[in-house]
DODO-346053 format. One record per residue (C-alpha): residue in three letters; residue number from 1; x, y, z; chain. Coordinates in steps of 0.001 Angstrom, whole numbers. Layout:
N
+------+-----+---------+---------+---------+-----+
! type ! seq !      c1 !      c2 !      c3 ! mol !
+------+-----+---------+---------+---------+-----+
!  ALA ! NUM !       X !       Y !       Z !   A !
...
+------+-----+---------+---------+---------+-----+
% end
This chain:
232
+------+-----+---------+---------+---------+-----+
! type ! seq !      c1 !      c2 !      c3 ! mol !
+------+-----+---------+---------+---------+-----+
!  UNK !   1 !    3624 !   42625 !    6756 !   A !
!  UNK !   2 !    7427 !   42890 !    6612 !   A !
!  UNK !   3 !    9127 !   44540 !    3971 !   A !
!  UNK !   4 !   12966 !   44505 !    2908 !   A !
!  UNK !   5 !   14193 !   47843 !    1698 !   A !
!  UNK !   6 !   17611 !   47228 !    -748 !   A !
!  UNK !   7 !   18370 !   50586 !   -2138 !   A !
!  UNK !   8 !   22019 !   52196 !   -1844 !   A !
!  UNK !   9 !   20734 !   55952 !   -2182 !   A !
!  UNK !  10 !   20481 !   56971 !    2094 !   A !
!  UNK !  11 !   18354 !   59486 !    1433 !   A !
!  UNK !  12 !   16381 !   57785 !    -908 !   A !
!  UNK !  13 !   16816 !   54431 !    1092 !   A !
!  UNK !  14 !   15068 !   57051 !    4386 !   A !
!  UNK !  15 !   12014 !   58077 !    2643 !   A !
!  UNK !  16 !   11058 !   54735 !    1540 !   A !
!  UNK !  17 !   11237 !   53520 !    4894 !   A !
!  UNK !  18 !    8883 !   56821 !    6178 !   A !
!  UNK !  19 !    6502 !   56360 !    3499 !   A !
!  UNK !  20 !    6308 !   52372 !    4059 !   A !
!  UNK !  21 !    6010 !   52659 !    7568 !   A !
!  UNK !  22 !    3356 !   55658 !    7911 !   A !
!  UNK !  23 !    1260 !   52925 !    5017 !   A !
!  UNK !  24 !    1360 !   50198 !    8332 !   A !
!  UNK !  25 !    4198 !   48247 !    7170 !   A !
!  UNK !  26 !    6870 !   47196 !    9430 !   A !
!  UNK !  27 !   10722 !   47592 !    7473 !   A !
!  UNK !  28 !   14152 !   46648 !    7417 !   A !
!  UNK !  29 !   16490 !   48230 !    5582 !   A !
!  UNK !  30 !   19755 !   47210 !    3550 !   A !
!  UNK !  31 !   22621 !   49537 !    1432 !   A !
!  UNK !  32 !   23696 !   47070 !    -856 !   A !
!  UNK !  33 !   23098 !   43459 !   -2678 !   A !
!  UNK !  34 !   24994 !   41598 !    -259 !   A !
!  UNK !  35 !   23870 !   42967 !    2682 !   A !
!  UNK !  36 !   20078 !   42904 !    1257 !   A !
!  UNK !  37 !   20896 !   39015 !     528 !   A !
!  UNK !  38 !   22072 !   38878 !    3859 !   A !
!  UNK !  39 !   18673 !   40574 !    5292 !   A !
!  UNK !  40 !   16788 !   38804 !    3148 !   A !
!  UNK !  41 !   18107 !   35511 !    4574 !   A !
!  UNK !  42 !   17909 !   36818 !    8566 !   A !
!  UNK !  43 !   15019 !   39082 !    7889 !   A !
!  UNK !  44 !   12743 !   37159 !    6233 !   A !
!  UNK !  45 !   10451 !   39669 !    4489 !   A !
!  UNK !  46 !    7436 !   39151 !    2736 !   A !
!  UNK !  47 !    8072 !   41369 !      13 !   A !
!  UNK !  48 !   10949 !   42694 !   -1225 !   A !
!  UNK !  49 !   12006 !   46417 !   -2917 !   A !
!  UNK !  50 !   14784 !   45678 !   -4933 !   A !
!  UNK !  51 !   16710 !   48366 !   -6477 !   A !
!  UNK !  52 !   18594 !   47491 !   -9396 !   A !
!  UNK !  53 !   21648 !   49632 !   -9242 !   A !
!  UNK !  54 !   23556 !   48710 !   -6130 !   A !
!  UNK !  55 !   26970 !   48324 !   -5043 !   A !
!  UNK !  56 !   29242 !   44756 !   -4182 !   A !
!  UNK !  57 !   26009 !   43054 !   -5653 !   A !
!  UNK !  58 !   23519 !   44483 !   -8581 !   A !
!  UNK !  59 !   20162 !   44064 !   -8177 !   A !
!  UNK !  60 !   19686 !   41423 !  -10975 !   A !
!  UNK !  61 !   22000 !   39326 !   -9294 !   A !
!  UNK !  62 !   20168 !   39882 !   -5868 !   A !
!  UNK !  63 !   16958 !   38911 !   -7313 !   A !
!  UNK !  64 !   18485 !   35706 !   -9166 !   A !
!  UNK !  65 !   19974 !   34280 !   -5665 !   A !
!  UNK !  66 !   16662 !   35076 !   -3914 !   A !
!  UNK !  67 !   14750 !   32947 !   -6709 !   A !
!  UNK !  68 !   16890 !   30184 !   -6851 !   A !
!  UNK !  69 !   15678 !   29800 !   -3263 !   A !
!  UNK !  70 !   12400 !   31303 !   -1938 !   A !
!  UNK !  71 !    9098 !   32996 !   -4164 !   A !
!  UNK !  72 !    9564 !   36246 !   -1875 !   A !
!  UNK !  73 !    7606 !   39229 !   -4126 !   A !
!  UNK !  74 !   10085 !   41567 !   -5543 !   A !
!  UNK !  75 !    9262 !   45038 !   -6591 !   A !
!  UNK !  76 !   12310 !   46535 !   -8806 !   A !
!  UNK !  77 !   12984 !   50037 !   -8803 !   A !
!  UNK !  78 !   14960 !   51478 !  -11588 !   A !
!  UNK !  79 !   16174 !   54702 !  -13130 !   A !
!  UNK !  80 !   16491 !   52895 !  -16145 !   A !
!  UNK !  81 !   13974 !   53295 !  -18871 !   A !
!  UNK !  82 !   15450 !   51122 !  -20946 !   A !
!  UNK !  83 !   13150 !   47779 !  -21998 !   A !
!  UNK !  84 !   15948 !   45139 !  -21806 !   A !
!  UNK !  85 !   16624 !   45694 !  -18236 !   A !
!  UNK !  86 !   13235 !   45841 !  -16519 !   A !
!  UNK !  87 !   12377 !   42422 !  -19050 !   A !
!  UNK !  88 !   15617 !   40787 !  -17775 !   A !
!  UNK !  89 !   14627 !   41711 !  -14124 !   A !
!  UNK !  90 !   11019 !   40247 !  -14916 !   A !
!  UNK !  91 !   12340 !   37057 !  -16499 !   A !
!  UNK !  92 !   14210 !   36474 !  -13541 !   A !
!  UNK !  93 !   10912 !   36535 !  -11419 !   A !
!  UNK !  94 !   10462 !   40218 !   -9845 !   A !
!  UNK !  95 !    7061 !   40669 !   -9883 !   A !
!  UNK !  96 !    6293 !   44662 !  -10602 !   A !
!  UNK !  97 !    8909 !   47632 !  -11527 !   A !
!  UNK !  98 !    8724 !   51134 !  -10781 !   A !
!  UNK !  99 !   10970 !   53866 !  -12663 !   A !
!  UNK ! 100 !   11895 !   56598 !  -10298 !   A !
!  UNK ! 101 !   11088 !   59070 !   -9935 !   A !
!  UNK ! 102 !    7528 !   57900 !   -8631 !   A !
!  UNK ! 103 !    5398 !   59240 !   -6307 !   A !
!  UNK ! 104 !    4906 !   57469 !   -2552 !   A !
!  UNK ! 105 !    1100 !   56869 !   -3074 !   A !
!  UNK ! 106 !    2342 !   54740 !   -6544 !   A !
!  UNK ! 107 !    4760 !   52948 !   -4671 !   A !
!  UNK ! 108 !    2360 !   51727 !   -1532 !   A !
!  UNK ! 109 !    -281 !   50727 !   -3828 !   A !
!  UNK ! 110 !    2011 !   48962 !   -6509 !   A !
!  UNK ! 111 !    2985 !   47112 !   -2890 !   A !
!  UNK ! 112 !     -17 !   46190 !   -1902 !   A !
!  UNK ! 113 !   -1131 !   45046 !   -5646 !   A !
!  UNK ! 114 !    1675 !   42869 !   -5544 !   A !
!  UNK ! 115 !     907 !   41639 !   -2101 !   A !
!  UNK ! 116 !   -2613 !   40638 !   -3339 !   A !
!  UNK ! 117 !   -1663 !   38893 !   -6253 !   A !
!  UNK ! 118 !     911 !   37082 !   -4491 !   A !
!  UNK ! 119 !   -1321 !   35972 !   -1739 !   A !
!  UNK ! 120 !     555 !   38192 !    1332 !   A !
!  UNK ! 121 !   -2643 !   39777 !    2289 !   A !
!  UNK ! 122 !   -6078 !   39714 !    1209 !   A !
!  UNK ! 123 !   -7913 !   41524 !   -1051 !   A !
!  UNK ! 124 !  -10999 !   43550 !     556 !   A !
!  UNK ! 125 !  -11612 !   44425 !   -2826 !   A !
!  UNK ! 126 !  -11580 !   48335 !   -2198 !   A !
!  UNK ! 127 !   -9258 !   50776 !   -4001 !   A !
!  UNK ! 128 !   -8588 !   53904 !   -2450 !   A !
!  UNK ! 129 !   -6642 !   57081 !   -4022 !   A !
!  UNK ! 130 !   -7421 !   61320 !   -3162 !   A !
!  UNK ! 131 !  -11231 !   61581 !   -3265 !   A !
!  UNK ! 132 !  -12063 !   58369 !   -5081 !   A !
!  UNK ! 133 !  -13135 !   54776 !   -3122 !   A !
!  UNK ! 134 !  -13299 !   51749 !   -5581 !   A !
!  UNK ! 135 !  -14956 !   48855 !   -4743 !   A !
!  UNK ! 136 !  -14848 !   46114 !   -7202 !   A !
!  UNK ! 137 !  -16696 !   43960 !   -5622 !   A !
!  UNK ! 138 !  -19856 !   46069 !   -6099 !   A !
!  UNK ! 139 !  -18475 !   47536 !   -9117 !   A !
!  UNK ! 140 !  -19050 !   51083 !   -7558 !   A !
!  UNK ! 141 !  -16945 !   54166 !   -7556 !   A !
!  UNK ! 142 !  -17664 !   56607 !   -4874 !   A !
!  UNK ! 143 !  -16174 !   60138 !   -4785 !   A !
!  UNK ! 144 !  -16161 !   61967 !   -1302 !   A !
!  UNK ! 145 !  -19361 !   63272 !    -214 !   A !
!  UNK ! 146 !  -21515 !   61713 !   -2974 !   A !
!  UNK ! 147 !  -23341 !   59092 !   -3729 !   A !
!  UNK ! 148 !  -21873 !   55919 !   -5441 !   A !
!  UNK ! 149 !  -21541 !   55719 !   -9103 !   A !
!  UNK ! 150 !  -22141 !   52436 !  -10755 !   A !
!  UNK ! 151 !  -19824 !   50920 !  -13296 !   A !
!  UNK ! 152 !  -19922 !   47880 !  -15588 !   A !
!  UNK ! 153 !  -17177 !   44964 !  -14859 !   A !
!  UNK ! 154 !  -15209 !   46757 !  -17943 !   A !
!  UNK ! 155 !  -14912 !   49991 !  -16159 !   A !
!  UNK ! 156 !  -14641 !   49268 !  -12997 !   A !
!  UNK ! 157 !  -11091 !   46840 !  -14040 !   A !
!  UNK ! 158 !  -10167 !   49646 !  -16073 !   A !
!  UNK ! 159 !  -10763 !   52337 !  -13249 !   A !
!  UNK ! 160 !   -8269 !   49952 !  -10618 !   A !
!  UNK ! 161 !   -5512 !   49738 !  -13297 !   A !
!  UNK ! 162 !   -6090 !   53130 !  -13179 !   A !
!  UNK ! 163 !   -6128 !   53695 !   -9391 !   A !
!  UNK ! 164 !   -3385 !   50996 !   -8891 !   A !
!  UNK ! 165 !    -935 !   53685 !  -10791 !   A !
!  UNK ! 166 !   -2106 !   56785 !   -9663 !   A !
!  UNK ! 167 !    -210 !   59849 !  -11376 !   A !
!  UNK ! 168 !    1439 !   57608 !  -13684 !   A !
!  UNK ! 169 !     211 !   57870 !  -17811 !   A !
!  UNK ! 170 !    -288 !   53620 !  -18805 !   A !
!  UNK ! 171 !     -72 !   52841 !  -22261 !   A !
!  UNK ! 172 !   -2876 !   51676 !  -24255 !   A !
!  UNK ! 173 !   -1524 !   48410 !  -24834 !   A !
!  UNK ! 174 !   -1050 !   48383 !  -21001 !   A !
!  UNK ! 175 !   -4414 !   49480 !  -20437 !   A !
!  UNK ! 176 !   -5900 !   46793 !  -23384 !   A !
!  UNK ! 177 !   -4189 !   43988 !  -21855 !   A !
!  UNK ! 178 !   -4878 !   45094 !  -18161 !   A !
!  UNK ! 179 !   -8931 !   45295 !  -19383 !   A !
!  UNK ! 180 !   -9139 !   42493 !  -22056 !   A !
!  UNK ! 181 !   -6296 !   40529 !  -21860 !   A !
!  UNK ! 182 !   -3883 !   40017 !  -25252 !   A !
!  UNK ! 183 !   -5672 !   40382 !  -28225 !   A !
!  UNK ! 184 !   -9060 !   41068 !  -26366 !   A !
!  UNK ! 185 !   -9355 !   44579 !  -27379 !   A !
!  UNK ! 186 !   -8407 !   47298 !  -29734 !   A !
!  UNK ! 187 !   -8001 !   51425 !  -29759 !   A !
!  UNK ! 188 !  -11297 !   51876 !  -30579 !   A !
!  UNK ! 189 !  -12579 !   49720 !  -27531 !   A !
!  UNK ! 190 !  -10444 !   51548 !  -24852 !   A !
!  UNK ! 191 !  -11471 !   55461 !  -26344 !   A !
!  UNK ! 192 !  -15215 !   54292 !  -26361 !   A !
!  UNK ! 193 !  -14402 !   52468 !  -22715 !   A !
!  UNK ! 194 !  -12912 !   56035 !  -21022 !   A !
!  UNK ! 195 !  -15426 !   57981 !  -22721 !   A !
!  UNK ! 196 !  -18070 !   56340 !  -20736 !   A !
!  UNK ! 197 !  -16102 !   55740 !  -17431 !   A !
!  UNK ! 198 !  -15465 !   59863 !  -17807 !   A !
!  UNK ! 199 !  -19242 !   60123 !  -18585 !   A !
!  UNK ! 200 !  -20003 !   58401 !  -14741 !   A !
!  UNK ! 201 !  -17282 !   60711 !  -12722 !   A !
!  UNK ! 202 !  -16388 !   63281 !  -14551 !   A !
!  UNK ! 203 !  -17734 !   66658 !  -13145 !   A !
!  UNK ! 204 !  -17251 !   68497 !  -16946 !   A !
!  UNK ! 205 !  -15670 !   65810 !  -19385 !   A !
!  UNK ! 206 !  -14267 !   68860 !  -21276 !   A !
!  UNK ! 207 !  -12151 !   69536 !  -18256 !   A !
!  UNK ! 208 !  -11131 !   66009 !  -16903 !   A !
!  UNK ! 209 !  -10675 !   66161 !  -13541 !   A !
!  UNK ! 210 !   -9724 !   62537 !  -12550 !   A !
!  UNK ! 211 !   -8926 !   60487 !  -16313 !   A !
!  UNK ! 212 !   -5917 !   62498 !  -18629 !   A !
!  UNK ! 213 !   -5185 !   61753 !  -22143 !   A !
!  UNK ! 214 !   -1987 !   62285 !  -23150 !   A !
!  UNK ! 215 !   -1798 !   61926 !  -27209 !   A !
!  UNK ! 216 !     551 !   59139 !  -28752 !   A !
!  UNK ! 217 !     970 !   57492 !  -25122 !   A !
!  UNK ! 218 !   -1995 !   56489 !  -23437 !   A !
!  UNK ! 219 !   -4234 !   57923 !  -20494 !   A !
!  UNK ! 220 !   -3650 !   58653 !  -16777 !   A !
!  UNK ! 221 !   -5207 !   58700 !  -13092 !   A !
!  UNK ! 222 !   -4885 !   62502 !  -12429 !   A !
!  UNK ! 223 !   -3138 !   62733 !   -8773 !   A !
!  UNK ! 224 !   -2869 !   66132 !   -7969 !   A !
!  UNK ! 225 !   -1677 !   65567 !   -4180 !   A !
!  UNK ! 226 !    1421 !   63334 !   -5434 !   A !
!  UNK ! 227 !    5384 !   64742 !   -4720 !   A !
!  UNK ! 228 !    7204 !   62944 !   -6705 !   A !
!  UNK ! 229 !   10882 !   61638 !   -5443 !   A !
!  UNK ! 230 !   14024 !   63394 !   -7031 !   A !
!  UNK ! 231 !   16505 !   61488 !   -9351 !   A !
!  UNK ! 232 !   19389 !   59681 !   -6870 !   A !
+------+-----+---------+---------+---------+-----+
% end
């Protein structure tokens, strides 16, 4: 699978292109929107990484001439935090965002989410971050050197959205929708759904070792092993 690189940060711009290629993708790499337009076109990639803040062209701009043309995945990345921009990017098709800084096990999964529900590759079904396997096919979870744990349908979609974002705290109107869809679920649902996915793999539930809860936001896929990227 060939993915186009468009960020105008070098150093930024080299790591992305280490971490991508040690994950098994083959890359090509452009410094700003006209050259990525330009790679895009020669290239051919079958996803894209799109940063928004680039030089000659921006990166809204870049993703409006790709969709005029071609359905080529997009992932934004942004430094912005700001809801207008990553909506506007959205609306003009990308198809995921990440807000630097982010770690390099979020980015190749968010990748490789995309590439699933895009239809680039196919889904084996199995999820895969530090200790923890995932297969939602079986709805089991396995944790290194035990047995696997099994989960109901509920949990198991709420332990991918979970795995897909790995370090990352989700909202729990991210996490309702992911699980139930809009207007599926409620507060009261997603507590009493954690509560029992931390009853199955949870060594000590007073000490979470895997699921965080951060009050007022939402909850998170602990990922101890993840380096986060500095700010460009």
């Amino acid at each position: 699978m060939k993915i186009l690189v468009i960020e105008d940060d070098l150093a930024l711009s080299d790591v992305l292109d280490f971490t991508l290629r040690h994950a098994g993708f083959e890359t090509v790499t452009a410094h700003d929107g006209l050259a990525g337009i330009a790679a895009w076109q020669s290239e051919k990639p079958d996803l894209i990484v799109l940063d928004l803040n680039l030089p000659r062209l921006d990166g809204l701009a870049v993703c409006r001439r790709i969709r005029a043309e071609a359905q080529t995945p997009i992932v934004m990345l942004t430094v912005r935090s700001g809801e207008n921009e990553v909506v506007q990017g959205l609306e003009m098709g990308a198809d995921d965002y990440i807000v630097k800084p982010f770690s390099p096990r979020e980015l190749v999964a968010r990748i490789r989410a995309v590439a699933r529900r895009t239809g680039q590759v196919a889904d084996s079904g199995l999820l895969e971050v530090g200790d923890l396997v995932l297969d939602r096919t079986r709805n089991e979870l396995t944790r290194a050197g035990e047995e696997p744990v099994r989960l109901t349908p509920l949990e198991t979609s709420l332990m991918a959205t979970f795995m897909l974002h790995p370090g990352r705290v989700l909202s729990s109107e991210a996490l309702i929708n992911a699980v139930w869809g809009i207007e599926g679920g409620d507060r009261t649902m997603l507590k009493q759904l954690v509560y029992r996915l931390r009853s199955k793999i949870e060594p000590d539930q007073s000490q979470p070792r895997y699921i965080e809860t951060v009050p007022g936001v939402g909850y998170g896929l602990i990922d101890p092993a993840a380096e986060e990227y500095p700010e460009p």
